[in-house]
ZAPALUM-235097 format. One record per atom (N, C-alpha, C, O): x, y, z. Coordinates in steps of 0.1 Angstrom, whole numbers, padded with zeros to 4 digits, always signed. Example, Ala and Ser with C-alpha at 12.3 -4.5 7.8 and 13.67 -1.06 7.14 Angstrom:
<nodes>
+0132-0057+0078/+0123-0045+0078/+0132-0033+0078/+0142-0033+0085/+0128-0022+0071/+0137-0011+0071/+0129+0000+0079/+0134+0011+0080/
</nodes>
This chain:
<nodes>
-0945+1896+2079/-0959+1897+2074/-0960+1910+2066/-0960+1920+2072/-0960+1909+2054/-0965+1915+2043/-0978+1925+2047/-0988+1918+2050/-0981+1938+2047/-0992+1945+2048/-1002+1948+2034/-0997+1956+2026/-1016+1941+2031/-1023+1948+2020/-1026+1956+2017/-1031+1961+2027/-1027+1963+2007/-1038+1976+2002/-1044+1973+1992/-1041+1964+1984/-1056+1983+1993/-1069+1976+1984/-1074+1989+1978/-1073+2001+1982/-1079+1984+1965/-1083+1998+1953/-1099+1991+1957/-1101+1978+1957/-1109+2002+1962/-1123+2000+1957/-1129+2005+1951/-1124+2015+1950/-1142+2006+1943/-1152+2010+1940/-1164+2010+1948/-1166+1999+1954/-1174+2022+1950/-1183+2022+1956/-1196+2027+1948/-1195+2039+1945/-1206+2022+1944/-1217+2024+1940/-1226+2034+1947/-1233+2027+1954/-1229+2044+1949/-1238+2055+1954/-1250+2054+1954/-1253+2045+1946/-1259+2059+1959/-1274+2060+1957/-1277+2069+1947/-1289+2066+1944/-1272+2079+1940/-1271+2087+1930/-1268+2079+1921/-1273+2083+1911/-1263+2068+1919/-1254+2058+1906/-1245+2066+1903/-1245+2070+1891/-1234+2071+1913/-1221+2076+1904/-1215+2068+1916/-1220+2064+1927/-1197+2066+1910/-1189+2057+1917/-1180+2061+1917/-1174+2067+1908/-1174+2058+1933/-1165+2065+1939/-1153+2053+1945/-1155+2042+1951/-1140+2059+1942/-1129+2053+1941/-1119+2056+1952/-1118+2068+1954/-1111+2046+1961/-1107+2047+1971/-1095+2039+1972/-1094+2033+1961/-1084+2034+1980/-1078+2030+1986/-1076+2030+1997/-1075+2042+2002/-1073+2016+2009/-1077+2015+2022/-1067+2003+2022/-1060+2002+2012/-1064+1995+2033/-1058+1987+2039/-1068+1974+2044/-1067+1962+2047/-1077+1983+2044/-1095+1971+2050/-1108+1976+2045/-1116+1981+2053/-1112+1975+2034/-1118+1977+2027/-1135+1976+2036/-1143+1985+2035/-1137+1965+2042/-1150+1966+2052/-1152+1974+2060/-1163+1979+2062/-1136+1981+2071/-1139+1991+2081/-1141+2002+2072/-1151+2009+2074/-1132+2007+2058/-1137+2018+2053/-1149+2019+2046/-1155+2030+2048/-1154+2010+2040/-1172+2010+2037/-1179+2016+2050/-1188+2024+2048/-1176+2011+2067/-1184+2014+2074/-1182+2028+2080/-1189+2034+2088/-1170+2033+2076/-1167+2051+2078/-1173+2055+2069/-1180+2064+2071/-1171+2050+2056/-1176+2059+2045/-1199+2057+2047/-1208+2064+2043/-1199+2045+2053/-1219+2044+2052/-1221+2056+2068/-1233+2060+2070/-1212+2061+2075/-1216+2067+2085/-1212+2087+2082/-1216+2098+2086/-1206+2083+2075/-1201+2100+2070/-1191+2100+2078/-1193+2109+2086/-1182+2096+2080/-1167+2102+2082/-1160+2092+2076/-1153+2086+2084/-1161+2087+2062/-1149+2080+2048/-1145+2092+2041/-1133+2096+2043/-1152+2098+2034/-1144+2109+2024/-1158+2119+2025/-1169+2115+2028/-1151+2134+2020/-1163+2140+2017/-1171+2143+2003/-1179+2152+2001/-1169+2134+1995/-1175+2128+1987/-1193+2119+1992/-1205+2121+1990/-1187+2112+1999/-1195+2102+2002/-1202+2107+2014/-1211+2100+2019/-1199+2119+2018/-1206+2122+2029/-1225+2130+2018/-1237+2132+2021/-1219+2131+2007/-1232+2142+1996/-1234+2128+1992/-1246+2125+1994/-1229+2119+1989/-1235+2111+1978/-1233+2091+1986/-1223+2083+1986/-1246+2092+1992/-1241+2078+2004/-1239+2066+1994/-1244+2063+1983/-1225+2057+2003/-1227+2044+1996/-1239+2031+1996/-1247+2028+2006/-1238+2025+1984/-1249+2016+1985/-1241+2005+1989/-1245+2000+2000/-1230+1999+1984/-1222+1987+1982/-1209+1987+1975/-1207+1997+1968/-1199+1978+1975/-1194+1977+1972/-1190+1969+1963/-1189+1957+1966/-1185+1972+1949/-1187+1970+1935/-1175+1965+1929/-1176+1959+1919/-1163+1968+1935/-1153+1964+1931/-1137+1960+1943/-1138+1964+1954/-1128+1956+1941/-1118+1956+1950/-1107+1949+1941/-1110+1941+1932/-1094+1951+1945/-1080+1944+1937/-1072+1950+1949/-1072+1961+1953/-1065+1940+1952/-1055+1935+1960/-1038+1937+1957/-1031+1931+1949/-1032+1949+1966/-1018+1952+1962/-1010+1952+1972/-1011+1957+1983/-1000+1946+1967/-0985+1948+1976/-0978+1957+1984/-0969+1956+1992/-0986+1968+1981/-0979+1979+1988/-0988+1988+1987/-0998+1985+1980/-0986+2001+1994/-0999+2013+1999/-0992+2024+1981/-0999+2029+1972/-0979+2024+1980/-0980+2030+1968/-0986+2026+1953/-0991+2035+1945/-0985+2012+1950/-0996+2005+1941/-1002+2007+1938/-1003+2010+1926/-1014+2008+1949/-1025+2006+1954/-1028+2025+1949/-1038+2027+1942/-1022+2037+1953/-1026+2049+1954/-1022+2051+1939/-1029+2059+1933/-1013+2046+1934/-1015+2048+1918/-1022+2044+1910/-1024+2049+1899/-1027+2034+1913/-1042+2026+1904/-1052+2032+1911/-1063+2030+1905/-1053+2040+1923/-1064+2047+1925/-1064+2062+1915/-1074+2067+1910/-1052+2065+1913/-1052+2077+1909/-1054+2073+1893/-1059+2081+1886/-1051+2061+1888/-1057+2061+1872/-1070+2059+1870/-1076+2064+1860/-1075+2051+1878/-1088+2048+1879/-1101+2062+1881/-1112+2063+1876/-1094+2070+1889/-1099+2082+1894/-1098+2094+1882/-1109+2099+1877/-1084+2098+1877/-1083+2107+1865/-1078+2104+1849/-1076+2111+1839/-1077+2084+1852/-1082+2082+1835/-1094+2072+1829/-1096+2067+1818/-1098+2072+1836/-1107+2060+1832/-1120+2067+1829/-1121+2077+1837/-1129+2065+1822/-1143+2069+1822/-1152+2063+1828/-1150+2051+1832/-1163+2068+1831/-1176+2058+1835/-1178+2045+1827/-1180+2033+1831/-1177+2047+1816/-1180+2035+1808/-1165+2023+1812/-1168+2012+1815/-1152+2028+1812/-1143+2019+1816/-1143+2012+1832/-1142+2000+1835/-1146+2022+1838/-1147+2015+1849/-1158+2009+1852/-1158+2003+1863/-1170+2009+1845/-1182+2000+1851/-1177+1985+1837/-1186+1976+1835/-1169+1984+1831/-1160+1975+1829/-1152+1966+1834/-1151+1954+1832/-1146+1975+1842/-1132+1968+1851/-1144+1959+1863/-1142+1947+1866/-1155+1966+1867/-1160+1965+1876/-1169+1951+1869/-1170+1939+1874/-1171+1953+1863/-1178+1941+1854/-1168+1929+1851/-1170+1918+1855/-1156+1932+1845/-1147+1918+1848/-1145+1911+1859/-1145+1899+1861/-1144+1922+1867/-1141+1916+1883/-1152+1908+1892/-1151+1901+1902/-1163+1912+1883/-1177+1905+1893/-1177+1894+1890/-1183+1887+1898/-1173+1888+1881/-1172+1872+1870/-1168+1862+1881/-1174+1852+1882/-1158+1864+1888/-1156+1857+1898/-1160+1857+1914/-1158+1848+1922/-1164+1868+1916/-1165+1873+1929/-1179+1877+1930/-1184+1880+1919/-1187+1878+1945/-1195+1882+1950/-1198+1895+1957/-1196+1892+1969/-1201+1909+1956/-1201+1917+1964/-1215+1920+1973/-1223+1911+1971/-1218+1929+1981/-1229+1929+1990/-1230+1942+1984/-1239+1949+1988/
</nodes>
């Protein structure tokens, strides 16, 4: 059995979005809506989650976090996040 890792996006109550990798993308939404996910999110709470992509391995996964995080802009990633909703539902 193969283990997943997952790149997310999180929409804030501020409207700024915050980028992560996890293995279970719902238990980390519910660390991150209680204040012990990241200390980001402890100043700026999540509303929902906006995005998610599915990888083979935990290194993948921490490298597309890290591009997503120090290359992408707001305007790209509310992009990526926009292609991805075309098929998918988030809460």
């Amino acid at each position: 059995m193969s283990e997943k890792f997952y790149v997310y996006m999180l929409l804030t109550q501020d409207n700024t979005l915050y980028c992560g990798y996890t293995d279970n993308v719902e238990k980390r939404f519910e660390l991150h809506k209680s204040g012990k996910g990241a200390k980001y999110t402890r100043a700026h709470k999540p509303l929902k989650i906006v995005y998610t992509k599915e990888y083979s391995s935990k290194s993948e996964a921490q490298k597309e976090e890290y591009r997503i995080k120090h290359n992408l802009t707001r305007k790209e990633k509310l992009q990526l996040i926009s292609a991805s909703t075309a098929n998918k539902n988030f809460r």
